[in-house]
C-alpha positions in Angstrom: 105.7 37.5 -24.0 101.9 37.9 -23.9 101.1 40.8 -21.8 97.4 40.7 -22.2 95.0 40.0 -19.6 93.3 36.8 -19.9 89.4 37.2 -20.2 88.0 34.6 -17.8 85.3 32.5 -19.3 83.0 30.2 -17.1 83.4 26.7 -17.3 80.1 25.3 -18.9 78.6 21.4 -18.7 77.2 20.5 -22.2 74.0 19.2 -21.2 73.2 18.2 -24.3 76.1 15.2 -24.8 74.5 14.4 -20.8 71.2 14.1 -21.9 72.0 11.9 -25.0 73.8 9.3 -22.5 71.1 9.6 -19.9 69.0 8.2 -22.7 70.7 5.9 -24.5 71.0 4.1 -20.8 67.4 4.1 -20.3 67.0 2.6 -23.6 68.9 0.1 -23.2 67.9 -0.9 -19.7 64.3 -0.7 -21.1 64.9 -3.5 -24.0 67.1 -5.8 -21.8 64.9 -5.9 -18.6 61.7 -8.1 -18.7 57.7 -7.2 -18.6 56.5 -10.2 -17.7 54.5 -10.7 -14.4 54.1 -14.4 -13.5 51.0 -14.0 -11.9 48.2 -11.4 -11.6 47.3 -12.1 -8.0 49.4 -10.4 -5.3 51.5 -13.2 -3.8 54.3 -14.2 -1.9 56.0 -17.6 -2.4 57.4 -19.3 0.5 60.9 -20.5 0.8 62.7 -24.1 0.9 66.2 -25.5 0.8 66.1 -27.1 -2.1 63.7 -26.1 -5.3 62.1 -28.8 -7.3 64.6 -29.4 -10.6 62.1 -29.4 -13.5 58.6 -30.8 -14.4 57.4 -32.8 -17.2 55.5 -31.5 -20.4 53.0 -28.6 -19.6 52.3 -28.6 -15.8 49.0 -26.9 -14.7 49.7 -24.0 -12.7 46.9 -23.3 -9.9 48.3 -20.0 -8.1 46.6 -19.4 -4.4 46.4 -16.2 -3.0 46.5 -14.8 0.8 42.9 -14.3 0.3 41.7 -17.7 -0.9 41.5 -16.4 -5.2 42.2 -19.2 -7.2 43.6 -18.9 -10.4 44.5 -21.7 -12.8 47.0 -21.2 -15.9 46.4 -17.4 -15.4 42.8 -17.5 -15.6 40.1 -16.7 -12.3 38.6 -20.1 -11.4 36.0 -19.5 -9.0 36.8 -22.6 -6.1 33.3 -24.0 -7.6 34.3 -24.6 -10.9 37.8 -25.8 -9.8 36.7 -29.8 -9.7 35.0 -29.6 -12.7 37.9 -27.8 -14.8 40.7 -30.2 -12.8 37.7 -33.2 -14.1 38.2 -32.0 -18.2 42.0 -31.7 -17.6 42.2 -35.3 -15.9 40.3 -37.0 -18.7 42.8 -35.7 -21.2 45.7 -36.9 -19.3 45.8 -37.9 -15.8 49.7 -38.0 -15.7 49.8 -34.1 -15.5 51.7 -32.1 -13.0 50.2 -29.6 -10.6 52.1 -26.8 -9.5 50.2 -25.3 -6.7 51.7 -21.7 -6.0 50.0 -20.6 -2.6 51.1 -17.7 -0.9 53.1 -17.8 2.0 50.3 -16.0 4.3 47.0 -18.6 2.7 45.3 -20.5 5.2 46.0 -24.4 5.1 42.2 -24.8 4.4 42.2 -23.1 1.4 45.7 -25.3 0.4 43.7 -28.5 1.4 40.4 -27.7 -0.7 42.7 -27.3 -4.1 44.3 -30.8 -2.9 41.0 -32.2 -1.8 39.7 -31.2 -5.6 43.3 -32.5 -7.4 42.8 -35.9 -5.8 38.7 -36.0 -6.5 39.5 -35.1 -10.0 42.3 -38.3 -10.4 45.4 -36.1 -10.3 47.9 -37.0 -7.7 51.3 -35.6 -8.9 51.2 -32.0 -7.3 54.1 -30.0 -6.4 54.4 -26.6 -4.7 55.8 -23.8 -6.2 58.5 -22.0 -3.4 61.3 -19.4 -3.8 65.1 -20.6 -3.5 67.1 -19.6 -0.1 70.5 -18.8 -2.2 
């Protein structure tokens, strides 16, 4: 029989093995999740029922912001020089898609002045770009 007292030692957390988890998690939560920003204007797509199922070859993306900014295939266009790079990209090959991406808050005139300058430059097949409901 141990007759002893008992010498009452504070349980510790090891903070160390804590850490190590903490960090492993971030790591791996920082090489799964994706960097990639779609657009570099500020935008918000509208929504629709049904989403378009895919487009042909390379479509030229012409993203619309709130504020009337154009941007086509990630680069400024200035509404200006919209006809006349829409023109170049016709003569190459007037079969190509448009996939306008306006934001949900852009005025109708600035939709209809990147139409107006699609169908001047001789391309008709434009979709719009909207968020899924599900």
């Amino acid at each position: 029989m141990n007759l002893r007292p008992r010498v009452n030692e504070e349980p510790d957390i090891n903070v160390v093995s804590m850490v190590d988890i903490v960090l492993v998690l971030l790591l791996f939560f920082m090489v799964t999740s994706s960097f990639e920003h779609q657009s570099h204007l500020s935008m918000q797509l509208p929504k629709a029922q049904q989403a378009a199922a895919g487009l042909p070859k390379t479509p030229i993306t012409i993203d619309l912001s709130a504020s009337g900014q154009v941007q086509m295939d990630k680069q400024p266009v200035p509404m200006t020089d919209l006809l006349g790079r829409l023109k170049a990209l016709a003569a190459k090959d007037p079969q190509r898609v448009i996939v306008l991406r306006a934001d949900k808050n852009t005025t109708q005139q600035y939709v209809i002045d990147v139409l107006d300058a699609a169908q001047e430059a001789g391309l008709t097949r434009i979709s719009f770009a909207t968020l899924s409901n599900r």
